[in-house]
C-alpha positions as CSV (number, residue, x, y, z in Angstrom):
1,X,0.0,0.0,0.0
2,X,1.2,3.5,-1.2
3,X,2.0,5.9,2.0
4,X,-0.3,8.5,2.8
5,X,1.7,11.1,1.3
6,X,0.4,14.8,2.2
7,X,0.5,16.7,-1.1
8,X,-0.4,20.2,0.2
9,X,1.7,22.5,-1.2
10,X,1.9,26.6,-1.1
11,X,-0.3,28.7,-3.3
12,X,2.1,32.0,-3.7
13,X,0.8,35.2,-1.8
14,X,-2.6,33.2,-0.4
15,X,-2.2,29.8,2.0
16,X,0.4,27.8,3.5
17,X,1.0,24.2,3.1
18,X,0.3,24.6,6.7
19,X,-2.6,25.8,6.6
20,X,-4.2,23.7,4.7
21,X,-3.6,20.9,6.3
22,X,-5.1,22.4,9.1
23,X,-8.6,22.8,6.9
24,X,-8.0,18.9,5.7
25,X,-7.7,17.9,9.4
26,X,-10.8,20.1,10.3
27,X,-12.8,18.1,7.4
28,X,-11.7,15.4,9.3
29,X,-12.9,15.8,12.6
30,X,-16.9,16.5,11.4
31,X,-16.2,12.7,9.5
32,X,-18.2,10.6,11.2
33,X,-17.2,7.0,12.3
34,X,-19.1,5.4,9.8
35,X,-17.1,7.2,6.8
36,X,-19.8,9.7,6.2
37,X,-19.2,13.2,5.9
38,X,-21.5,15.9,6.5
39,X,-21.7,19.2,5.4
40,X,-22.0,20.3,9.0
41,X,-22.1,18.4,12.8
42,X,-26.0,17.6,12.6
43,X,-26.3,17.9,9.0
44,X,-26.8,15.9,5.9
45,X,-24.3,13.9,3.4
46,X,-24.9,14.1,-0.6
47,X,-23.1,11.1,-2.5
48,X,-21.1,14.3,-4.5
49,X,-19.7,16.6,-2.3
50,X,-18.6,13.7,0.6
51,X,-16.8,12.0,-2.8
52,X,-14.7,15.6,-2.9
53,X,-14.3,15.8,0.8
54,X,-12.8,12.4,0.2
55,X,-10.5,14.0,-2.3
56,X,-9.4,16.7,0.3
57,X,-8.5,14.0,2.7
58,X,-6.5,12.5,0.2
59,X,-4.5,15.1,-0.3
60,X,-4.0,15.8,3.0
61,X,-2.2,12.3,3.5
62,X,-5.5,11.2,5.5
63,X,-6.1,8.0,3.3
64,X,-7.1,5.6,6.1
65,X,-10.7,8.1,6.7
66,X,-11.1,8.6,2.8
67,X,-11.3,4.8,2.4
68,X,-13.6,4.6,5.4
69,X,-15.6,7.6,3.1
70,X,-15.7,4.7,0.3
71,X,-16.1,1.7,2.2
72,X,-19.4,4.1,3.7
73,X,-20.6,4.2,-0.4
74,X,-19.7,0.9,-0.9
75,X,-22.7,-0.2,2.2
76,X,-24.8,2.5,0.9
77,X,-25.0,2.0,-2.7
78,X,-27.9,0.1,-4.1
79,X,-28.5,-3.0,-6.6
80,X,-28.8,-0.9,-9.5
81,X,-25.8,1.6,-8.6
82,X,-27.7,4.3,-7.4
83,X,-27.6,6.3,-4.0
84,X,-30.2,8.6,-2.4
85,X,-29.5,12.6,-2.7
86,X,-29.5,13.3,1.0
87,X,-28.5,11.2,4.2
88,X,-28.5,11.7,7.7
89,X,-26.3,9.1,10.0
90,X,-28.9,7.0,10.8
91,X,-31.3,7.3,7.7
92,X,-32.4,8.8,4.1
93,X,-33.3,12.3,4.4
94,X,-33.8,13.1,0.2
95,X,-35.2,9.9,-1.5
96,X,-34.6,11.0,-5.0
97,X,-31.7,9.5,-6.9
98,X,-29.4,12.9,-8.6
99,X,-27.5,11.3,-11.4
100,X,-24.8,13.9,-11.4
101,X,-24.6,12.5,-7.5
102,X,-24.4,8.7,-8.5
103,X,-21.8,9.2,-11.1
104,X,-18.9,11.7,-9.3
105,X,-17.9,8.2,-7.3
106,X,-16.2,7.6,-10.7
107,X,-13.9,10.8,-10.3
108,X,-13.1,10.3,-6.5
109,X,-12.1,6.4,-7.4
110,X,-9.7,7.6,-10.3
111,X,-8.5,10.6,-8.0
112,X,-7.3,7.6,-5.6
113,X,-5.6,5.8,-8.5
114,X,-3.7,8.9,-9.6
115,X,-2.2,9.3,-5.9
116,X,-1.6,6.1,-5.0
117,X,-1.6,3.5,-7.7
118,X,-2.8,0.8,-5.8
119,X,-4.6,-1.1,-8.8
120,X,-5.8,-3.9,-5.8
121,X,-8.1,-0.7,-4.2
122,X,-9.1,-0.2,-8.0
123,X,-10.5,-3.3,-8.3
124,X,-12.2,-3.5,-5.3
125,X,-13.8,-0.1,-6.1
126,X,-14.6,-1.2,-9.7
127,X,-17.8,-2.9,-9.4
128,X,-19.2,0.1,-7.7
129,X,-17.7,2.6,-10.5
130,X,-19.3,0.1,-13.0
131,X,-23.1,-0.3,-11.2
132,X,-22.8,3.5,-10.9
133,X,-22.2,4.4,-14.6
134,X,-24.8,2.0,-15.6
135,X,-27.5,3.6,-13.7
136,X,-26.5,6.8,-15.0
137,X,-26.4,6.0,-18.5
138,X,-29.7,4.5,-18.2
139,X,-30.7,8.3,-17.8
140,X,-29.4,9.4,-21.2
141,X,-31.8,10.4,-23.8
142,X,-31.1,9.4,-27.3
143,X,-29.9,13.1,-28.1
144,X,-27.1,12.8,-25.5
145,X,-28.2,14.7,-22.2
146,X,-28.5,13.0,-19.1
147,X,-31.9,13.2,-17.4
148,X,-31.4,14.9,-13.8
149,X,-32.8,12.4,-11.8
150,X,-35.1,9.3,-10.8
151,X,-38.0,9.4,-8.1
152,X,-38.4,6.6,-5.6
153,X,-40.8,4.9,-7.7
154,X,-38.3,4.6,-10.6
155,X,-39.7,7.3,-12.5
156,X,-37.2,9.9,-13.8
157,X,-37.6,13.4,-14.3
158,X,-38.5,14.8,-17.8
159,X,-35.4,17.0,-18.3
160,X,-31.5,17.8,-17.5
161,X,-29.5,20.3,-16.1
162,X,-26.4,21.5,-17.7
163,X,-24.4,21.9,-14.6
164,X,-25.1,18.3,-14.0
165,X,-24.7,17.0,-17.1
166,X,-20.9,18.8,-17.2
167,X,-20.0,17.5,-14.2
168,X,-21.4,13.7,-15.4
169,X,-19.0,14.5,-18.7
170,X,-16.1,14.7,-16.3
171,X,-16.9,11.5,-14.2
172,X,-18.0,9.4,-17.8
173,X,-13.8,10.2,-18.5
174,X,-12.8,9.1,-15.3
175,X,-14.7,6.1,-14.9
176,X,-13.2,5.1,-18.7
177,X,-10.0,5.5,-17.0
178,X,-10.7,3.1,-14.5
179,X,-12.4,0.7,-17.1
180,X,-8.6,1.1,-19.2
181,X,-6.8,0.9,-16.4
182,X,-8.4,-2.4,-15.3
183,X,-8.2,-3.7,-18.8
184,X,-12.2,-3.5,-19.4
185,X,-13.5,-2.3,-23.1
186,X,-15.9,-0.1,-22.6
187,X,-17.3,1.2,-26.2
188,X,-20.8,1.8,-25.0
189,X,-19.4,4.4,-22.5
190,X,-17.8,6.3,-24.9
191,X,-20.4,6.4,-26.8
192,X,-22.3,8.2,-24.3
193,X,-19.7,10.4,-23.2
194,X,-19.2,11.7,-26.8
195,X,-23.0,12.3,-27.6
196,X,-23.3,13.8,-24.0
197,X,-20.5,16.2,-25.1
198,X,-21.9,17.1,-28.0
199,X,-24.6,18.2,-26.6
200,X,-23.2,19.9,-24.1
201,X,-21.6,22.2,-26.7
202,X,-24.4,21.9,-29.7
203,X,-27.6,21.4,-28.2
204,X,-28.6,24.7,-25.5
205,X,-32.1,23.7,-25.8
206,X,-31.4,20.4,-24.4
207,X,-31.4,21.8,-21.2
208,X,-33.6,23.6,-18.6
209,X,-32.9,27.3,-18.5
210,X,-30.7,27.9,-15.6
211,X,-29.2,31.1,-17.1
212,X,-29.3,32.9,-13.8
213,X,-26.4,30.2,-12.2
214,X,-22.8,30.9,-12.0
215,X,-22.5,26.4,-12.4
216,X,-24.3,26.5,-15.8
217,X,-21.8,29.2,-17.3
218,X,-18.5,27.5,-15.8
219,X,-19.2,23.8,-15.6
220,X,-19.0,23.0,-19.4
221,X,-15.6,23.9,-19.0
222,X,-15.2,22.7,-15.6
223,X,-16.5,19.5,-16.9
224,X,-14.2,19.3,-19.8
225,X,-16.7,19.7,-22.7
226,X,-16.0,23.1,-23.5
227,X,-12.5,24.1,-24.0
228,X,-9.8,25.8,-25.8
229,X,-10.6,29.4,-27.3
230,X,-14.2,28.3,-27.1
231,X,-13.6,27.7,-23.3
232,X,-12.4,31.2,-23.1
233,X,-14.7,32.5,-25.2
234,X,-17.6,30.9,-22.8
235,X,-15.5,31.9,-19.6
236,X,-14.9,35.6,-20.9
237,X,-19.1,36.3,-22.2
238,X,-20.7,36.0,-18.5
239,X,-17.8,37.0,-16.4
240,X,-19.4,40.3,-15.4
241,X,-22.3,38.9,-14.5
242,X,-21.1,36.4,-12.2
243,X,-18.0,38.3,-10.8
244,X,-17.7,40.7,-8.2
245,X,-14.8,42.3,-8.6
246,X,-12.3,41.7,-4.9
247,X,-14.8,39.6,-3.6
248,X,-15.4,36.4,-5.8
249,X,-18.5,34.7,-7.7
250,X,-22.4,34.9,-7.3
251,X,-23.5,31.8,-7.1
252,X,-27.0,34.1,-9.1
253,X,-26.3,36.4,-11.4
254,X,-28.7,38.5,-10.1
255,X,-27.8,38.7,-6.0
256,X,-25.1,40.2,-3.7
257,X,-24.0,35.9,-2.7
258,X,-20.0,35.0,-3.1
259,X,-19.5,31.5,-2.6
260,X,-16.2,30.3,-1.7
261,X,-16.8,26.9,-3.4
262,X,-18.0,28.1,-6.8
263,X,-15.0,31.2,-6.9
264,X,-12.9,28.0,-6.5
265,X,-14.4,26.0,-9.2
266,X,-14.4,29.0,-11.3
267,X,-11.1,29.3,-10.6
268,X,-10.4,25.7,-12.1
269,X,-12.3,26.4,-14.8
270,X,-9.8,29.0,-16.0
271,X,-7.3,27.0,-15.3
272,X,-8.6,24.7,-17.7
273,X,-8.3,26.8,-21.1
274,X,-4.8,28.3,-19.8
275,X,-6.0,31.5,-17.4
276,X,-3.6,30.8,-14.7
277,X,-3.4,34.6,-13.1
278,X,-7.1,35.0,-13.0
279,X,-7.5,31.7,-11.8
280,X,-4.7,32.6,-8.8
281,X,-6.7,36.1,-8.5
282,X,-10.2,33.7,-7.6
283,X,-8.7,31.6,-5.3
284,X,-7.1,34.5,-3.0
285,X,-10.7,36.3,-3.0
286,X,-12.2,32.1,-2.2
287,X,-9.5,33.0,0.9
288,X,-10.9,35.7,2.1
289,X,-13.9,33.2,3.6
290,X,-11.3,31.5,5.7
291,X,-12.4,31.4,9.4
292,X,-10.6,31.0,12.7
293,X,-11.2,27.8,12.9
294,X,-9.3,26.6,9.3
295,X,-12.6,26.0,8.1
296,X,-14.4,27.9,5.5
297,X,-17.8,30.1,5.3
298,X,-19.9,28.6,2.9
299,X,-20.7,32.2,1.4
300,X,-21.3,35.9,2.3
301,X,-23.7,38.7,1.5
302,X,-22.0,42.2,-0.1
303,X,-21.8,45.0,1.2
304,X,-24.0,43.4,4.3
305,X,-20.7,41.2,5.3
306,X,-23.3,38.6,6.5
307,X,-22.3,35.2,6.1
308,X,-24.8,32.3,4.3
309,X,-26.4,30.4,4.9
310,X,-27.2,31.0,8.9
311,X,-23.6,31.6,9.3
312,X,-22.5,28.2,7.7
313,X,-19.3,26.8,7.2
314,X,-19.0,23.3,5.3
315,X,-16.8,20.6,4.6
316,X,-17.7,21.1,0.5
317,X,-16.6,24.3,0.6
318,X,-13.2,23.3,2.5
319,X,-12.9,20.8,-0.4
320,X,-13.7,23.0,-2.9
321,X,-10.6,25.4,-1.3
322,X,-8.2,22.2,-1.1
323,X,-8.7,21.1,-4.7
324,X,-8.2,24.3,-5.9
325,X,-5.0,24.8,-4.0
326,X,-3.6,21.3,-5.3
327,X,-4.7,22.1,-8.8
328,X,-2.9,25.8,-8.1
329,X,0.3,24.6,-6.7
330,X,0.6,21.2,-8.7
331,X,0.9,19.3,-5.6
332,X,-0.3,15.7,-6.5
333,X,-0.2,13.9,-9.0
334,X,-3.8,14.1,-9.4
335,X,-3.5,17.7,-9.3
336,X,-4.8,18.5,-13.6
337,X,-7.6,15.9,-12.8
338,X,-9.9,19.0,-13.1
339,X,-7.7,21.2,-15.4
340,X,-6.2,19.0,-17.9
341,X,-8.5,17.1,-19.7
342,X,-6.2,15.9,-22.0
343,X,-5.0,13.6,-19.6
344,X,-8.3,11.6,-19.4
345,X,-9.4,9.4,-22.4
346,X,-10.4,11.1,-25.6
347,X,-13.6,10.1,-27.1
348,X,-14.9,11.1,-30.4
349,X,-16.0,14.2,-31.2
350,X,-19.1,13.2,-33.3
351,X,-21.7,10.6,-33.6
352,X,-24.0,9.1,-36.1
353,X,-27.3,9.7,-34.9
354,X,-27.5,5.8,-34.9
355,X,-24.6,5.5,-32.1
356,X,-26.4,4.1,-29.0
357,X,-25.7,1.9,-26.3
């Protein structure tokens, strides 16, 4: 078994290795001891954001509690790969079953793999990777989006989001990965990773209008499907709208609310198509949300000054920080997993309209 290496590094002018260890060690004391990890002592767990807290942990050189995190999935996930949306330690809270949720295990399994090569880890995460993508792709319409979710009674929901359709993108690649890496063919995820591309770029309409929300202007490129000058192109049109200028990014284009976690991701984002100094300038406004206590406020009302939600800090938004800084400072070598797409598996860039499966 690969040490647990701690990968924090420096991000110039803004954090200490230092201190970020002391936010990855303040993640770690809200985990609970069954693996799970809340956004807040008393509050729930989503499938996605205790997969990135995972990641933090990781980086921090804490891999014993981030393969508790998994082993906690592992117990959790059902027969046909899914997971609920919300849980509390000692039941379901949100019933429904968010795709974008059930497939970002994929990314926080291949994450592992990049820092520690332990291919035995990968295999015992691989049938969960696998049951996940499948209940995803079961989601997919024919055109290429991904439907956002499925009720209790198996029913699914009659349209997708972009945000979560960008982030599925993303996870598609890295559960490929794992399917390469482990020597399984695949050819039926690719094809839906390359028609859910598509229409990520081509298709607007395929999407419900979320045009008011910082994720569904930066997560096409977050997620990989949008890059290059086009990336920039996308980044550069909106940027006013969501950006306050010293303090970060609305998480609504339309009200005073910085988030540190979506400044952070936006930060990546820029990363992505080559913007490294505005991507530094994001992160050291995301910093100005750092509390006493090494952990993070989840977000903050200008000119008020008044933190939200009910003065929260959460472990997402500390992960959110700790990502950035490793894909800032180069870290680990998982550290481009969000800003180098060309390190994940290519798939083609077109379709016949025939290509299903």
């Amino acid at each position: 078994m690969a040490e647990a290496t701690n990968h924090l590094k420096a991000v110039r002018d803004v954090i200490t290795a230092a201190e970020l260890g002391s936010t990855v060690d303040a993640i770690a004391e809200w985990q609970l001891v069954s693996g799970m990890v809340p956004w807040f002592p008393g509050g729930h767990a989503d499938p996605w954001n205790h997969t990135e807290a995972l990641m933090a942990l990781m980086l921090g050189g804490r891999r014993e509690e981030a393969e508790l995190g998994f082993e906690w999935l592992q117990k959790l996930q059902h027969n046909d790969g899914s997971w609920h949306q919300y849980y509390l330690p000692d039941k379901v809270e949100q019933e429904k079953f968010d795709a974008n949720c059930v497939a970002y295990v994929a990314t926080g399994v291949w994450f592992h793999y990049l820092l520690y090569r332990d291919k035995g880890a990968l295999e015992d995460m691989w049938p969960m990777v696998e049951n996940a993508v499948e209940f995803v792709r079961e989601l997919q319409t024919h055109r290429g989006e991904i439907l956002w979710a499925r009720r209790p009674d198996g029913t699914a929901w009659t349209f997708a989001l972009l945000t979560g359709s960008s982030s599925i993108n993303h996870s598609l690649l890295c559960a490929i990965a794992v399917a390469e890496e482990l020597g399984h063919e695949r050819p039926a995820w690719r094809r839906s990773a390359a028609r859910l591309a598509r229409t990520i770029r081509d298709e607007p309409d395929a999407f419900a209008p979320k045009h008011r929300w910082a994720m569904d202007w930066y997560y096409p490129v977050l997620g990989g499907a949008v890059l290059g000058d086009a990336g920039r192109e996308r980044l550069a049109n909106r940027r006013d709208a969501f950006t306050i200028e010293g303090r970060g990014i609305r998480c609504v284009s339309d009200r005073p609310w910085i988030t540190a976690a979506e400044t952070c991701e936006c930060a990546m984002a820029h990363l992505a198509v080559g913007e490294d100094e505005i991507a530094h300038q994001y992160f050291a406004w995301a910093n100005d949300l750092r509390s006493e206590e090494d952990r993070y406020w989840t977000g903050i009302v200008v000119p008020e000054e008044v933190h939200f939600p009910g003065g929260e800090q959460s472990t997402y938004t500390s992960s959110a920080v700790i990502l950035a800084a490793d894909a800032l400072a180069g870290g680990s070598p998982a550290s481009e997993l969000f800003t180098n797409h060309r390190k994940l598996p290519t798939v083609l860039d077109s379709l016949p309209d025939s290509a299903e499966g």
